[in-house]
C-alpha positions in Angstrom: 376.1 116.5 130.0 374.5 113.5 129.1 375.3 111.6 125.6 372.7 109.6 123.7 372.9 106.1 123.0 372.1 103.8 119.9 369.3 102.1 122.2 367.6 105.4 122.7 367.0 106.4 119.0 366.0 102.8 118.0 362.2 102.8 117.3 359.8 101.5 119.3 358.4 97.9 118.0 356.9 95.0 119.4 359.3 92.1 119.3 356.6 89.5 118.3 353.6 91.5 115.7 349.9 91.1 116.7 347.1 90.2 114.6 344.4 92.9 113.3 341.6 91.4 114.9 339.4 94.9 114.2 337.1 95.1 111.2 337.1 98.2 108.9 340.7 98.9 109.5 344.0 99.1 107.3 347.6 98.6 108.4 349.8 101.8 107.1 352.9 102.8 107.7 355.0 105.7 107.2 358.4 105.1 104.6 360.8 105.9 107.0 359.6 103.9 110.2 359.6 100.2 110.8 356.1 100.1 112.6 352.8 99.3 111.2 349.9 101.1 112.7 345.9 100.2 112.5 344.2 103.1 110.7 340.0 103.0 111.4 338.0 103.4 107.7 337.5 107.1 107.0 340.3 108.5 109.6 343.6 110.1 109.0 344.7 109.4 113.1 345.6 105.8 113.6 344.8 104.3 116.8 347.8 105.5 118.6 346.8 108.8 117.3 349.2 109.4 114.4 348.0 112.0 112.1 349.1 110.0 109.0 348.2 113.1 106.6 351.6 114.7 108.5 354.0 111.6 106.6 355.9 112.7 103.8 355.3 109.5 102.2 353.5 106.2 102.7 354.5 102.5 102.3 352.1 100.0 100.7 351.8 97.9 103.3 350.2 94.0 102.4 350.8 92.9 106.0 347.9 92.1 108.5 350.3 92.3 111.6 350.3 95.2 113.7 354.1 96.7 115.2 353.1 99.8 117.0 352.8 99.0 120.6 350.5 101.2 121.2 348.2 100.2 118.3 348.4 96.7 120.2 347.0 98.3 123.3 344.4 100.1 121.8 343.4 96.6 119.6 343.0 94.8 122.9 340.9 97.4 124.0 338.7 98.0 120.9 338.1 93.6 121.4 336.5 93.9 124.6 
């Protein structure tokens, strides 16, 4: 049997937040999780494809950094 470790349930967040560079986009995040995603105007599946309509609640978020590592990737992507 294998046991789980406190590193393996910490979230995933980037160490240093990124700017959103992206226009037409919000920063949301769900009340129970550290990370910030990008959310596109008119979607309910942030860029890392979160369905944020699934949350059972949402933060007001006023920050313009980005946490989600995989909202990072796909913000480098979208600037090219």
């Amino acid at each position: 049997m294998s046991s789980t470790t406190a590193n393996a349930r910490k979230p995933l967040t980037l160490k240093k937040p990124v700017a959103n560079t992206l226009d037409g986009t919000t920063i949301v995040k769900a009340k129970r999780s550290p990370q910030r995603h990008v959310l596109p105007k008119g979607e309910k599946v942030t860029l890392c494809r979160i369905d944020t309509a699934k949350w059972a609640a949402q933060d007001d978020v006023t920050e313009t950094t980005v946490t989600c590592p995989l909202c990072a990737e796909a913000l480098k992507v979208e600037a090219k």
